[in-house]
N, C-alpha and C positions, 0 to 999 in steps of 0.2 A: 015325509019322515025319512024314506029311504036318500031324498039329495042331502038331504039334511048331516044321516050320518055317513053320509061319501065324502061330505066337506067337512068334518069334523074327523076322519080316517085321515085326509089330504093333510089338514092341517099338523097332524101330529106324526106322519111322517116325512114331509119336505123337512123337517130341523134336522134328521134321521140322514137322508141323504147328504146334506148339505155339510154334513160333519163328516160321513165315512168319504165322501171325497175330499176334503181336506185330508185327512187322517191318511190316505191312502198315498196321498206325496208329501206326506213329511213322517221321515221315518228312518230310521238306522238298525242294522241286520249284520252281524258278525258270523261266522264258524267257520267248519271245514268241508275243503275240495279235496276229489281224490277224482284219478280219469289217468286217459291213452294214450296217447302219441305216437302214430307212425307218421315219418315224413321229417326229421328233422333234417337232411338235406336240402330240404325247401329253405328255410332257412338260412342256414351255413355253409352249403355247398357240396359240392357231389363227394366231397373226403368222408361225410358224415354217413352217406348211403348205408353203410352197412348196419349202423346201429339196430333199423326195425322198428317193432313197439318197444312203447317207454311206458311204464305205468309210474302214473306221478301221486305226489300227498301235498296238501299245502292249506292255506284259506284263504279267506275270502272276507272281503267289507264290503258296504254299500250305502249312502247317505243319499236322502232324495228331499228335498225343503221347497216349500212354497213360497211366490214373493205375492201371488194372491189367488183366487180361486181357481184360475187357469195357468197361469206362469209358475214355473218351477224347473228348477237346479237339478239333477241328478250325479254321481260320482258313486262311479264304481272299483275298487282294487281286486284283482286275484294275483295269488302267485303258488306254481305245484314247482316241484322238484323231484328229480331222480336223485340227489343226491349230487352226480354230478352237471345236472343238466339242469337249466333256471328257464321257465317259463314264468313270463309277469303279460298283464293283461288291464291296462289301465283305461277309463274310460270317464270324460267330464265334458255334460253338453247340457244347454239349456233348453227349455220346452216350452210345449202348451200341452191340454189336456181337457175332455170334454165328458159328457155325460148322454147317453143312448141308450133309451130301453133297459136300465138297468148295469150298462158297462159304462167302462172308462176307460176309452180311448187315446193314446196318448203318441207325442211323436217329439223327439228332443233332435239336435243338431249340434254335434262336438267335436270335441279331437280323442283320439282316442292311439295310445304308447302301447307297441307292443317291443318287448324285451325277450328274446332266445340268445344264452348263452352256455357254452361248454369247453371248458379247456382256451385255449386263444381265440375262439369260433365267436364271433358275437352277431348280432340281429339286434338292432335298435333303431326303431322307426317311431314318430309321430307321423298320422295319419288324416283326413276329414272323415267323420263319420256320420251317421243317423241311425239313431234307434227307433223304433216305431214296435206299437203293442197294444193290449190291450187288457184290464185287470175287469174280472166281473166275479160274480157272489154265487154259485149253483144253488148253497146250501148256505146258514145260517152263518156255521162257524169255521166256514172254508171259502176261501180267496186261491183262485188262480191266475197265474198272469204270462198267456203266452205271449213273447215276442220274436224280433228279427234287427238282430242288427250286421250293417254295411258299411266296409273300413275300406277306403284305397289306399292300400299299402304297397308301397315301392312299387308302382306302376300296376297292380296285381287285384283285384277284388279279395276280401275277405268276409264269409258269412256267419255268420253265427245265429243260429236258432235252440231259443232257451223255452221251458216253462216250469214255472216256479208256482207251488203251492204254498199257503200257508193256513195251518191250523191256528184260530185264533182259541186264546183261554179265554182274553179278557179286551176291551174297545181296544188294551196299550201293549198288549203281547202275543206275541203268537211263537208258533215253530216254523219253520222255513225250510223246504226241503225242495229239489229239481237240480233240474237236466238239461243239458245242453250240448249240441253239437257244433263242430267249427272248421271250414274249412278254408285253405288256404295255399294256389296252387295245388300241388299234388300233394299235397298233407291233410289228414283228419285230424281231429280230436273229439276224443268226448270225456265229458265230466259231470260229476255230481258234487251237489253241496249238501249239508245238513249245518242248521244253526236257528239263531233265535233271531226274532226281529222285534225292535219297539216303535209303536207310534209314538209319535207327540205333537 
């Protein structure tokens, strides 16, 4: 009786998994960024030095599709501003993605555009990148997903370490809120998002 109802649990939760990881890479997420910036002479040159912190506003997208239960697309957009200063933060690379213990481990390979400009100053690089991370369930109707991604840009390493939560309401919506930090040469940044995301 008791294997009985172990295989009768199994069965009605493998369709259970089988869907939240699908579900989990195919999805699109809008809102808004706000965050810091010191360092914009890393960028544009020792003229900028003086500038300091910048506190920026801007948003954010993010579309992630699957071509089947381990292969999937990701594409990221940010962009904050002072006003007079344009930070953009683009990011498009393909993947795999796996299943452990309850997580979902994942690791893509892209290019990834980063854009600083201010005044005549510009910074425009395509770069190789990789992302790597992990999304797991603590609790019912909460999804976290720390990651790490690694940009060679103009000769230079750039890291960026995020983690993003989301509150789901329902399998196809949630809220989307996290953090991330980024460094690049002798520059920081940090920032935050808040927005919604949909499965489909």
């Amino acid at each position: 009786m008791r294997k009985a109802n172990i295989l009768i649990g199994f069965i009605l939760i493998t369709p259970n998994l089988v869907n939240a990881e699908t579900n989990y890479f195919n999805s699109f997420s809008f809102g808004l960024q706000a965050g810091q910036n010191n360092g914009l002479e890393q960028y544009l040159g020792s003229s900028y030095a003086k500038k300091g912190e910048q506190d920026l506003v801007g948003g954010y997208a993010t579309l992630t599709t699957t071509f089947n239960r381990h292969v999937f697309f990701e594409a990221e957009f940010t962009g904050m501003s002072t006003g007079k200063t344009q930070y953009r933060d683009h990011y498009a690379g393909l993947g795999i993605n796996g299943y452990a213990n309850g997580a979902f481990p994942f690791l893509s390979l892209g290019i990834n555009r980063i854009d600083v400009e201010r005044g005549s100053g510009k910074f425009n690089e395509y770069s190789p990148s990789a992302h790597l991370g992990v999304k797991f369930v603590p609790i019912s109707f909460l999804t976290l997903t720390p990651s790490y991604r690694y940009s060679h840009v103009d000769k230079d390493p750039m890291n960026k370490f995020s983690l993003t939560g989301e509150i789901n309401f329902t399998d196809h919506f949630a809220l989307e809120l996290g953090a991330s930090y980024k460094t690049y040469r002798e520059s920081e940044q940090w920032s935050g998002i808040s927005g919604l995301k949909f499965y489909f």
